[in-house]
C-alpha positions in Angstrom: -3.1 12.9 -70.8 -2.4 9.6 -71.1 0.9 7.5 -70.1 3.1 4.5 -72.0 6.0 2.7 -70.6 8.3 0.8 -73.1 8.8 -2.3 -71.2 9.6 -4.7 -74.6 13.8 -5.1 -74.5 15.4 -7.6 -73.7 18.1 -6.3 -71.5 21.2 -7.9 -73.5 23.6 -5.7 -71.5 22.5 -6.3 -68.7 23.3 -10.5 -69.0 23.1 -12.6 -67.2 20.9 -9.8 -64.4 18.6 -9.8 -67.0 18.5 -13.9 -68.2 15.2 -14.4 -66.6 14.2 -11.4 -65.7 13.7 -8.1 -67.2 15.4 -4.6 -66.5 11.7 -3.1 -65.4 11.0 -6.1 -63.2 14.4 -5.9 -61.4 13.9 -4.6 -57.3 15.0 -1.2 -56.6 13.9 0.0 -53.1 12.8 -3.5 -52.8 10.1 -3.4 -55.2 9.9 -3.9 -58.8 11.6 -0.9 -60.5 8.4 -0.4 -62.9 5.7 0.1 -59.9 7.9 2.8 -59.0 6.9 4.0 -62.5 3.5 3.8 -62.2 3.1 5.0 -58.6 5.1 8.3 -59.9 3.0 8.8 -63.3 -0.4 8.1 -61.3 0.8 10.6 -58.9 1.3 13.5 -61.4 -2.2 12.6 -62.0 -2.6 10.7 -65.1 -5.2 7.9 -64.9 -4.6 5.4 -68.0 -1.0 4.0 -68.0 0.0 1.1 -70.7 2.7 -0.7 -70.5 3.8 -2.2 -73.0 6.1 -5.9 -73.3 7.5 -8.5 -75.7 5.9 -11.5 -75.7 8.4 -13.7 -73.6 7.6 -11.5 -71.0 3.8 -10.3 -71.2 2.6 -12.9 -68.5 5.3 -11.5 -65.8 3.6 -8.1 -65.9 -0.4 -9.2 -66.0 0.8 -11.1 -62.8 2.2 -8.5 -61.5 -0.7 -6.2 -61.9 -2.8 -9.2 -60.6 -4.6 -6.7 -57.7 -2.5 -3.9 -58.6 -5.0 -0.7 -56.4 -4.9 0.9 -60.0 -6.9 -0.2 -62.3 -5.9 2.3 -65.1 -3.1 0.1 -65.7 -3.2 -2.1 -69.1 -0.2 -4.7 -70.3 -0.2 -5.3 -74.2 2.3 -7.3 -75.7 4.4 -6.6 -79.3 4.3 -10.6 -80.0 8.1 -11.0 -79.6 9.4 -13.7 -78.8 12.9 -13.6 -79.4 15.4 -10.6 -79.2 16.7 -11.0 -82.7 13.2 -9.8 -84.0 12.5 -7.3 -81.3 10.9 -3.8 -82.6 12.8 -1.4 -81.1 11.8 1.1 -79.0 10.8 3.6 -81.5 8.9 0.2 -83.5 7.3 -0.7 -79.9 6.2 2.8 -79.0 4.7 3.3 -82.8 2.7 -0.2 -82.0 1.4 1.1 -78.8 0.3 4.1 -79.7 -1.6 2.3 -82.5 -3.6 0.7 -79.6 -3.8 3.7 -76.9 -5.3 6.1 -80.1 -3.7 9.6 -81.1 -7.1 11.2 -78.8 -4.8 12.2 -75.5 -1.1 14.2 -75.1 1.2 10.8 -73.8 3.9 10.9 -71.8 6.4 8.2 -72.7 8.9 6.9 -70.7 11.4 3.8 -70.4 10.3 1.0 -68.2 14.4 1.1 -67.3 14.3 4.6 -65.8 15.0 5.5 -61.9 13.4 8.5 -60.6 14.3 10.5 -57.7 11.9 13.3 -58.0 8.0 13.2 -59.0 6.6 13.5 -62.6 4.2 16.2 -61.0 6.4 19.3 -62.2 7.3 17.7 -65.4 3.5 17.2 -66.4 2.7 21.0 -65.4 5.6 22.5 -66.9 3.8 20.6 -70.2 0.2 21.6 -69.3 2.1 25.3 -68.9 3.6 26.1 -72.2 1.4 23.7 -74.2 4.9 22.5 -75.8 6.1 19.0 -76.7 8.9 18.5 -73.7 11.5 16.1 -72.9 13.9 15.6 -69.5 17.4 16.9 -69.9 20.0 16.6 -67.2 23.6 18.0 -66.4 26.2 15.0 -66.5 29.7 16.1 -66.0 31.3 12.6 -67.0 32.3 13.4 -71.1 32.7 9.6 -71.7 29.5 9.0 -70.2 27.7 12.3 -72.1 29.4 10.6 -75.2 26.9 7.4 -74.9 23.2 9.5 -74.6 21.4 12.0 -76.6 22.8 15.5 -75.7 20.7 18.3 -76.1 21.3 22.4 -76.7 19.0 24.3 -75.1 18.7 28.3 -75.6 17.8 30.6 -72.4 14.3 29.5 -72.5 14.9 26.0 -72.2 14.2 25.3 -76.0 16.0 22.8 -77.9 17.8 24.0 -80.0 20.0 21.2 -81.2 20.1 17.3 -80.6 22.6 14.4 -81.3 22.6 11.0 -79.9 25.7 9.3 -79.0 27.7 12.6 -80.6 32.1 12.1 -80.7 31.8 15.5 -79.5 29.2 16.9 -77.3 28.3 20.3 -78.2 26.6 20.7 -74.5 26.5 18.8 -71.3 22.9 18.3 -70.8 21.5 14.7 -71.6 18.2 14.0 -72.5 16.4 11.0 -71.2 13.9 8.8 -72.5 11.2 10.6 -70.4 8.6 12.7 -73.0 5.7 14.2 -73.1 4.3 14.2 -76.7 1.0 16.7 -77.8 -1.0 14.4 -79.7 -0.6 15.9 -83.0 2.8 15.7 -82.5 2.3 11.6 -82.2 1.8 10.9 -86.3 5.1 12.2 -87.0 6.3 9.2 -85.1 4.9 6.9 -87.7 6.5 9.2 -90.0 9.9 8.4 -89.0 9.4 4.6 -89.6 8.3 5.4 -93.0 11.3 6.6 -93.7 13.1 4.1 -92.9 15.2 5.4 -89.8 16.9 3.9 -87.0 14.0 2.0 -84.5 15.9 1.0 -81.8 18.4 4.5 -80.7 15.3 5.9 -79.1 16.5 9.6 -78.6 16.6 9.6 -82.5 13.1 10.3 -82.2 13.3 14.1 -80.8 15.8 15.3 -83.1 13.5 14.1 -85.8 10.7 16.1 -84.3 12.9 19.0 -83.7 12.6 19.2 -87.8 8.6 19.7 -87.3 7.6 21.1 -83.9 9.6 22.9 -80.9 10.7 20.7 -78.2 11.5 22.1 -74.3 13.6 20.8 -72.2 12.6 19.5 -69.0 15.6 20.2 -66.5 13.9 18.1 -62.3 14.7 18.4 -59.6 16.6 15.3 -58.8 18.2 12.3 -60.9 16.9 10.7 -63.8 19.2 7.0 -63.9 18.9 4.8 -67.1 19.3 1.2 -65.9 21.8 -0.3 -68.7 24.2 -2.1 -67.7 25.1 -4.2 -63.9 27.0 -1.6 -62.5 24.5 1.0 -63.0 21.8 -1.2 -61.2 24.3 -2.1 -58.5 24.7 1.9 -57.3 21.4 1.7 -56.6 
């Protein structure tokens, strides 16, 4: 298995945080919020991580990986250079995967994401049932359920249904931009952009998959906290 972290936004709602530096590169726990990342994906024991940046931004991450301990770690850049023509995060994870090759299962996740449990279970639950999986969480807050991807799972943790950003929730458990994709599962994602569908809402992706493969739910042990705006990053 390999690993890809989508690292290529620009962080517009997170002005001015984010003017001059990007979401992944912001300190939580007073380090860079995407070593984190990497620390947690090596330690569920995958070996080749690529991140993945826009332009304005790839030199910030090669100099931060300037005598990184793991070497497994790669930077490529989507050429960029201004948010108006940014790919998305369905265009930049399509373009990445391009590079990384369709060989490995990859586990995708958003270089915006605080963890506060390890990958470890996540990965073997994957290696376990053989399944394309994804991280679902309980959130309570309706107006906050109202602004993710919202899942329906059956009793064994399947998905049954997905909507993202849904007027009307038809469960309470999120999913996160935290997968972990079999690798034949990975040309459908090119299939999607062929037809033309939305590249930047990036839980779009597993209800389109839902129409081709079964996708489990991944329910940790702990938070899963997407970094969007200032007053998520300030609870931290």
């Amino acid at each position: 298995m390999k690993a890809l972290i989508l690292c290529a936004g620009y962080g517009k709602r997170m002005m001015p945080i984010t003017m001059t530096t990007p979401k992944p590169l912001l300190p939580v726990n007073g380090r860079p919020l995407v070593l984190n990342i990497i620390d947690n994906i090596a330690g569920a024991g995958i070996e080749q991580i690529t991140i993945i940046s826009n332009q304005s931004h790839y030199e910030d991450y090669v100099r931060l990986l300037d005598g990184y301990p793991n070497k497994g770690v790669s930077v490529i850049s989507n050429g960029v250079t201004r948010p108006e023509d940014a790919l998305g995060a369905i265009g930049d994870m399509a373009l990445a995967i391009s590079k990384i090759g369709m060989a490995d299962d990859l586990l995708i996740i958003a270089g915006d994401s605080h963890l506060s449990f390890s990958l470890c279970g996540f990965v073997e639950s994957h290696e376990k049932n053989g399944l394309d999986s994804v991280i679902v969480q309980k959130v309570d807050d309706i107006e906050y359920l109202k602004r993710l991807g919202v899942a329906e799972l059956d009793c064994s943790g399947r998905i049954i249904g997905f909507e993202e950003k849904p007027e009307a929730p038809k469960s309470n458990m999120a999913a996160y931009a935290a997968y972990i994709f079999n690798k034949d599962t990975l040309p459908l994602i090119d299939k999607y952009l062929e037809h033309k569908n939305q590249k930047d809402a990036l839980g779009k992706i597993i209800g389109w998959i839902l129409g081709y493969k079964t996708v489990m739910g991944f329910v940790p042990d702990g938070s899963f906290i997407d970094i969007g705006t200032p007053e998520t990053y300030r609870k931290l």
